[in-house]
The first five atom37 places (N, CA, C, CB, O) and aatype in JSON, in Angstrom:
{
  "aatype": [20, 20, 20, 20, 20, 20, 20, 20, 20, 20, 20, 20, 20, 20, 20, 20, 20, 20, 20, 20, 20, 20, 20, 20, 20, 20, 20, 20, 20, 20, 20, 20, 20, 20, 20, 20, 20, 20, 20, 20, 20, 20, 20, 20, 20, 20, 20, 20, 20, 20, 20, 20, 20, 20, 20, 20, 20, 20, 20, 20, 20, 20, 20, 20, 20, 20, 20, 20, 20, 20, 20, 20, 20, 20, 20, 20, 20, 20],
  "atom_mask": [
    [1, 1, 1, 1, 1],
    [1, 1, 1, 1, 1],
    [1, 1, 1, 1, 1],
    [1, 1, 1, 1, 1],
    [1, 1, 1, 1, 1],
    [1, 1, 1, 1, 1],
    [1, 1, 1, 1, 1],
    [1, 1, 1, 1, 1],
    [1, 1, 1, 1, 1],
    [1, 1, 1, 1, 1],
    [1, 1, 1, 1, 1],
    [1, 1, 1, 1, 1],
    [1, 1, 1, 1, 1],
    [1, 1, 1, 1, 1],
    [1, 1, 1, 1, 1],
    [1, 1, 1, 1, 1],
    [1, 1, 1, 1, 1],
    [1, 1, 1, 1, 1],
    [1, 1, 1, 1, 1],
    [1, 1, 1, 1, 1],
    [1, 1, 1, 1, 1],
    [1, 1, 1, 1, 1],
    [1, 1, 1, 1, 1],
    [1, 1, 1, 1, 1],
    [1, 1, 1, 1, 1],
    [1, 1, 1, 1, 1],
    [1, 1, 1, 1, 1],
    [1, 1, 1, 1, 1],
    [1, 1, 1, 1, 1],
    [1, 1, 1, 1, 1],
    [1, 1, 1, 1, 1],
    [1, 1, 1, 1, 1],
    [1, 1, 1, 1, 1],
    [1, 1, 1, 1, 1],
    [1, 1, 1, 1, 1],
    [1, 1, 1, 1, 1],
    [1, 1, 1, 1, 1],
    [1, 1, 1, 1, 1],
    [1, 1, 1, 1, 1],
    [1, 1, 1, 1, 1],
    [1, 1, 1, 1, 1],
    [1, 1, 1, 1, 1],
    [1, 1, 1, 1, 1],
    [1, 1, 1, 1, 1],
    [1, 1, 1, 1, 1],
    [1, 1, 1, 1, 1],
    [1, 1, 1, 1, 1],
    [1, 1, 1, 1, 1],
    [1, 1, 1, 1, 1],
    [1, 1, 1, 1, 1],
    [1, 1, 1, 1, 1],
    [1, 1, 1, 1, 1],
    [1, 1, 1, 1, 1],
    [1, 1, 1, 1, 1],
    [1, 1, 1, 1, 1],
    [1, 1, 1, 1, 1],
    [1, 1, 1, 1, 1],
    [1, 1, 1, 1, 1],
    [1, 1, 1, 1, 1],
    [1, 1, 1, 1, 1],
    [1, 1, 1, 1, 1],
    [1, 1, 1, 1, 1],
    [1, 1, 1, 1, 1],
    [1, 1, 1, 1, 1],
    [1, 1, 1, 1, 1],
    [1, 1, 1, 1, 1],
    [1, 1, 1, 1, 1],
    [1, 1, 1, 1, 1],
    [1, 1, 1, 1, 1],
    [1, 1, 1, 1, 1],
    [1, 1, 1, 1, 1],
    [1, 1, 1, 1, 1],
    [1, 1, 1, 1, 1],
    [1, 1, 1, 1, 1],
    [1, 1, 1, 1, 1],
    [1, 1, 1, 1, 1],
    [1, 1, 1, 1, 1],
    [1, 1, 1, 1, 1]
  ],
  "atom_positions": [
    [[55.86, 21.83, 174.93], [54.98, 21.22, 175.89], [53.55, 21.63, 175.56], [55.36, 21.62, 177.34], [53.33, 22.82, 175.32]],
    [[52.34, 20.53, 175.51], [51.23, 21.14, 175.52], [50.28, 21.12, 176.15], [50.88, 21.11, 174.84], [50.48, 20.59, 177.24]],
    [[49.4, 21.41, 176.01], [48.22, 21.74, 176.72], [48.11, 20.1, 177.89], [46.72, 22.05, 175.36], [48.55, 18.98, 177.67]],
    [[47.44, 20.55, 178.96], [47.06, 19.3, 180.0], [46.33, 18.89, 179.85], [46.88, 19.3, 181.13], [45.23, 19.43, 179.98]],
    [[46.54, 17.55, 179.42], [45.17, 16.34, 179.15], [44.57, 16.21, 180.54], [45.72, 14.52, 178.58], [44.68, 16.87, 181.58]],
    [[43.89, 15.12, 180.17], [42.65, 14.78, 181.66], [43.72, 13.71, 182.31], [40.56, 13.77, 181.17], [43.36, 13.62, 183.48]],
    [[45.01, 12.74, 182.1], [45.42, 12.21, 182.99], [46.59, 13.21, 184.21], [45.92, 11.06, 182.24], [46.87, 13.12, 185.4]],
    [[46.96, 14.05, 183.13], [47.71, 15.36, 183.92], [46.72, 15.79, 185.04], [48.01, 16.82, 182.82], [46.97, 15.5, 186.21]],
    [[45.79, 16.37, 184.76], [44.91, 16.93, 185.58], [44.69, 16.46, 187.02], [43.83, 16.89, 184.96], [44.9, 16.94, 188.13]],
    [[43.98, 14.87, 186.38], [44.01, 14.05, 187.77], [45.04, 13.84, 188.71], [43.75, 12.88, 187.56], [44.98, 13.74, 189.94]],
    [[46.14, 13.77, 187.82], [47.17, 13.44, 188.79], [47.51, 15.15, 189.89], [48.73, 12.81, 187.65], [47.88, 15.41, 191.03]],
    [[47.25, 15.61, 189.13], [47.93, 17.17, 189.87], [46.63, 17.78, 191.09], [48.18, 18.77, 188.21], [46.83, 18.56, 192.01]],
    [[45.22, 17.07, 190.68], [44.19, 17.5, 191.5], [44.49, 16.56, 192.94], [42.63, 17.25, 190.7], [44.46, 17.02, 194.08]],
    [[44.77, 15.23, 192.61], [45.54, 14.13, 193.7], [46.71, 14.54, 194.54], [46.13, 12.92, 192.93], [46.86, 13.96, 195.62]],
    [[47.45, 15.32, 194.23], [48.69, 16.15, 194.57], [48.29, 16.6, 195.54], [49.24, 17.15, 193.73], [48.42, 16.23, 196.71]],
    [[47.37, 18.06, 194.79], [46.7, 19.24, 196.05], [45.76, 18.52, 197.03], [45.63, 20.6, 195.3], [45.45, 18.99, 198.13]],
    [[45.35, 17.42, 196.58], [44.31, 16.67, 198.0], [45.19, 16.03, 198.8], [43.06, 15.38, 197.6], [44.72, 15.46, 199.78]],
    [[46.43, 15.98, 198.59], [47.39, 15.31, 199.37], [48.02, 16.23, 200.24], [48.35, 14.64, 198.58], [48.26, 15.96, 201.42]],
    [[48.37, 17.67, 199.53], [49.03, 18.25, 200.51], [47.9, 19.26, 201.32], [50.32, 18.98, 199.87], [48.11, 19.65, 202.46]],
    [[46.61, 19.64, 200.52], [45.94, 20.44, 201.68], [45.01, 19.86, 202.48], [45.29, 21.52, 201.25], [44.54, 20.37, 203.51]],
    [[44.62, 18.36, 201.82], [43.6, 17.37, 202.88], [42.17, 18.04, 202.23], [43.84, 17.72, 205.05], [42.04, 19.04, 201.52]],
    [[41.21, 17.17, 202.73], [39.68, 17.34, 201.86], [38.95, 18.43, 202.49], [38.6, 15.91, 201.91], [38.17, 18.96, 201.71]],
    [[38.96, 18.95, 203.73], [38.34, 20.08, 204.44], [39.48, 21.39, 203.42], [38.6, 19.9, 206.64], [38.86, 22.06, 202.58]],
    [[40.58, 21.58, 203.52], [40.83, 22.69, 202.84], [40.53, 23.09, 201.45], [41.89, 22.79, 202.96], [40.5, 24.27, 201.08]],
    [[40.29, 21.94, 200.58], [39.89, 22.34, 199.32], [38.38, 23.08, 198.36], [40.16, 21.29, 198.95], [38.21, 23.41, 197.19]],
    [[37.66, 23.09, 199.41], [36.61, 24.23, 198.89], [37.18, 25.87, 199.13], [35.04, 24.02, 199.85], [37.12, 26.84, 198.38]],
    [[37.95, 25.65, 200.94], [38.67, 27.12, 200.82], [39.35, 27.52, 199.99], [39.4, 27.44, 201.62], [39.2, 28.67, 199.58]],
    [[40.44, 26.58, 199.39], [41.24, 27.19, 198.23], [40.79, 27.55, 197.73], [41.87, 26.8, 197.52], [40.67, 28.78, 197.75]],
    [[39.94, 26.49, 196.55], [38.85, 26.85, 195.41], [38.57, 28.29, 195.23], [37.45, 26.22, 195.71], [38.82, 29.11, 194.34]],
    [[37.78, 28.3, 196.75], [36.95, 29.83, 196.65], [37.94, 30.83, 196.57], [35.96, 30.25, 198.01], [37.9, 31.67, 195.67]],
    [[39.01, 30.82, 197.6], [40.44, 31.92, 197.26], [40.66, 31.68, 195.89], [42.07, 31.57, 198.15], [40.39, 32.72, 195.28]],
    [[41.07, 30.64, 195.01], [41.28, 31.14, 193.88], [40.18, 31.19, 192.8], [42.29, 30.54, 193.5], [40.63, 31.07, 191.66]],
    [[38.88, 31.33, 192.88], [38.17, 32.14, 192.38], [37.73, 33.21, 192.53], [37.63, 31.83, 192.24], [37.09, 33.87, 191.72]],
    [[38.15, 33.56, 194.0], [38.1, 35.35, 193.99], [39.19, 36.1, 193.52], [37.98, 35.98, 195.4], [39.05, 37.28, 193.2]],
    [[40.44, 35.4, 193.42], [41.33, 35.82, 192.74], [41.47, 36.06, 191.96], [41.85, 35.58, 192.68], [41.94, 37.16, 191.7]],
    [[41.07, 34.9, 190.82], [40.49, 35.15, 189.19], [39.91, 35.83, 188.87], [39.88, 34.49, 188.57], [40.16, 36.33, 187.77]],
    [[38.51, 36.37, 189.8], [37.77, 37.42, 189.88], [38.14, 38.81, 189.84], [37.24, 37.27, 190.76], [37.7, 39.65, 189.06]],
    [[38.92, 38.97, 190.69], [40.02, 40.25, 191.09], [41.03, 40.53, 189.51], [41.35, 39.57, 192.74], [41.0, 41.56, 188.84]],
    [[41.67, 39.56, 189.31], [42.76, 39.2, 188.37], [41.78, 40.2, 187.04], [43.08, 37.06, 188.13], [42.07, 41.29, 186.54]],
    [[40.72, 39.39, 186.8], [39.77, 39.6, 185.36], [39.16, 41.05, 185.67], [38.31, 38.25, 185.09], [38.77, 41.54, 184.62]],
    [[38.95, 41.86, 186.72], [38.47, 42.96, 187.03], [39.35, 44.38, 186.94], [38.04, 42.69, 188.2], [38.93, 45.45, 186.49]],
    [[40.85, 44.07, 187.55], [41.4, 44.72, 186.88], [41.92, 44.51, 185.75], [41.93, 45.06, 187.38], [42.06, 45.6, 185.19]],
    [[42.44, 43.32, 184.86], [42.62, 43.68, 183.6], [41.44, 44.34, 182.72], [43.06, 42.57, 183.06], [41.75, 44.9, 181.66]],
    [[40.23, 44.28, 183.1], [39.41, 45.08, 182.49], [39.52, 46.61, 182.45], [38.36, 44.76, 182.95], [39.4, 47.31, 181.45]],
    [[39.8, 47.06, 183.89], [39.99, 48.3, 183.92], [41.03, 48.93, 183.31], [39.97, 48.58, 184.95], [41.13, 50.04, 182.8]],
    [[42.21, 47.53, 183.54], [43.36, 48.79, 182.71], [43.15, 48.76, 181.22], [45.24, 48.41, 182.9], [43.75, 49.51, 180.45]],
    [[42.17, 47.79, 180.81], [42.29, 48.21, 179.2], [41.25, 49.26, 178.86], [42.03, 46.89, 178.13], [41.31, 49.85, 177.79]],
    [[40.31, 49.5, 179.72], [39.34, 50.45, 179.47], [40.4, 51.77, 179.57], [37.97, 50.37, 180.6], [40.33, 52.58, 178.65]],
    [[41.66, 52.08, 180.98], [41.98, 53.13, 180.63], [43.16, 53.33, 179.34], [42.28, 53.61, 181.81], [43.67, 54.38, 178.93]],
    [[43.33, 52.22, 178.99], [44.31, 52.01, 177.99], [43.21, 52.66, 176.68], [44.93, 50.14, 177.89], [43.52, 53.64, 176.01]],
    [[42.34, 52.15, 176.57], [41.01, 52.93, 175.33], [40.92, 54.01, 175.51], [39.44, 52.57, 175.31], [41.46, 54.77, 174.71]],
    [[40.25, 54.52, 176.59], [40.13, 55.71, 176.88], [41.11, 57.04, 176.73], [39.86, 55.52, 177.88], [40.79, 58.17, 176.33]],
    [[42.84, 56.38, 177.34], [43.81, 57.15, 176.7], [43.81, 57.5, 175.18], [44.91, 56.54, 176.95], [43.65, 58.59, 174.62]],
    [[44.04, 56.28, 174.69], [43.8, 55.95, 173.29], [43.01, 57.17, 172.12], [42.86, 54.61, 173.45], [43.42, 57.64, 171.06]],
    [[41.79, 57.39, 172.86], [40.7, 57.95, 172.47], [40.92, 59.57, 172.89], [39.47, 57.16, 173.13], [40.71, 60.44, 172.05]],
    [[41.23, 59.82, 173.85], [41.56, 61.12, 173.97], [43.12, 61.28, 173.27], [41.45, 61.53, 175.56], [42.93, 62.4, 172.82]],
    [[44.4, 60.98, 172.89], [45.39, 61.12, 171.76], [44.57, 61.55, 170.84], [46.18, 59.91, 171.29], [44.42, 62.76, 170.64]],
    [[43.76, 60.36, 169.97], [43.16, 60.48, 168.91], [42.89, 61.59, 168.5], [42.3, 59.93, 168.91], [43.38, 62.32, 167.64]],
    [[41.5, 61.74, 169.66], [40.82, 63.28, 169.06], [41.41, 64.72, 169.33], [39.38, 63.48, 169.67], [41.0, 65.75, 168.8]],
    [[42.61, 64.58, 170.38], [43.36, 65.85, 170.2], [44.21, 65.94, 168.82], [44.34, 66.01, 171.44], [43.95, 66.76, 167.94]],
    [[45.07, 65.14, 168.75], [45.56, 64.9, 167.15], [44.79, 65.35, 166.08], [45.68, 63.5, 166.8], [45.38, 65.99, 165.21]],
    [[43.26, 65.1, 165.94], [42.84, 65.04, 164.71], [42.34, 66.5, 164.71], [41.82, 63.87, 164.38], [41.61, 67.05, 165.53]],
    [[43.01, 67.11, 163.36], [43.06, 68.86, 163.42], [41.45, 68.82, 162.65], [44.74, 69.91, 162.24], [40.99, 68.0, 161.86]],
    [[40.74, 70.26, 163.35], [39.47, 70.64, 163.5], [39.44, 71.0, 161.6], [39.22, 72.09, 164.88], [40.24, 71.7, 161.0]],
    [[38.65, 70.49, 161.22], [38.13, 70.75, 159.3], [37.62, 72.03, 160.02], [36.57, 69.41, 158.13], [37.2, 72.24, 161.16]],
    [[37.93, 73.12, 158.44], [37.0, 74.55, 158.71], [36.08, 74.47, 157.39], [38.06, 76.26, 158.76], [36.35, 73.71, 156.46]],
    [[34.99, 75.31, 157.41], [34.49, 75.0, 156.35], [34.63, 76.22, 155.19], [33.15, 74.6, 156.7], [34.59, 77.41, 155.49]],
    [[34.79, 75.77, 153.99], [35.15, 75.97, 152.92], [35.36, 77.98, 152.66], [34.02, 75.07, 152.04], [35.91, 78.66, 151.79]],
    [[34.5, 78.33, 154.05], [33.68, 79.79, 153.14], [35.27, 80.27, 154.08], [31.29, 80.76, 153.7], [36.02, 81.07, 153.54]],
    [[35.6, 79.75, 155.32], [36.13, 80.51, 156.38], [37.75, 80.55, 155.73], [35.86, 79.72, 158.04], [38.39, 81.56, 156.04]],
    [[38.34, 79.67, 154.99], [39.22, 79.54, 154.48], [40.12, 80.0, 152.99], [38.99, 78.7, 154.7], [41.22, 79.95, 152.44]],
    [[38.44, 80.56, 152.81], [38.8, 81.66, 151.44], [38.97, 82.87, 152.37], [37.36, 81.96, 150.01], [38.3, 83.19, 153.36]],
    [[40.52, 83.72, 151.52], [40.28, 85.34, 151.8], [38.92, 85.83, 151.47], [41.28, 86.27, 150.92], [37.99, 85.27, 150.89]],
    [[39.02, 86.85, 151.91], [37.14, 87.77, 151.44], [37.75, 88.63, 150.44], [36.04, 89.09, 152.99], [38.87, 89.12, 150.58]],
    [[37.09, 88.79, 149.55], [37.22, 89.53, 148.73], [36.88, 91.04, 148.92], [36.66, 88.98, 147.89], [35.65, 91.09, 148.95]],
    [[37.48, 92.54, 149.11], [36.93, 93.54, 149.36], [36.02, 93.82, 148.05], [37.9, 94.51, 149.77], [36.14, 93.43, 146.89]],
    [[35.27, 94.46, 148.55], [34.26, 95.06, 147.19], [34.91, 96.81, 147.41], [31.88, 94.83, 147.55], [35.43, 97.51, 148.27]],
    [[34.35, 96.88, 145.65], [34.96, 98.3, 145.08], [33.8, 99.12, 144.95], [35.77, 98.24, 143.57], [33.9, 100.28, 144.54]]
  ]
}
């Protein structure tokens, strides 16, 4: 099945003016654009904490480099 052309559309926008009448359809509208709103606000958040997890794994995982001098024995002097 694919995508909804413009005669689909019409017919299905004719539908909802049938069953909610012309005074209810700005209310819907607006309910379901605050919804969408809501909907798109938290999927934002959970992927930010999905990164953020992400990002703290990472940098605990990644073992601390030492530098070169700390990793040689010392040599005693005679």
């Amino acid at each position: 099945m694919g995508p909804l052309g413009y005669p689909e559309m019409v017919v299905i926008f004719l539908i909802i003016l049938l069953l909610f009448g012309a005074k209810k359809l700005p209310q819907l509208a607006r309910g379901l654009g605050k919804s969408m709103g809501e909907f798109k606000k938290a999927k934002d958040e959970f992927e930010h904490e999905i990164t953020r997890a992400e990002d703290e794994v990472t940098s605990e995982s990644t073992p601390k480099t030492s530098t070169s001098e700390e990793s040689k024995p010392r040599e005693e002097e005679s």
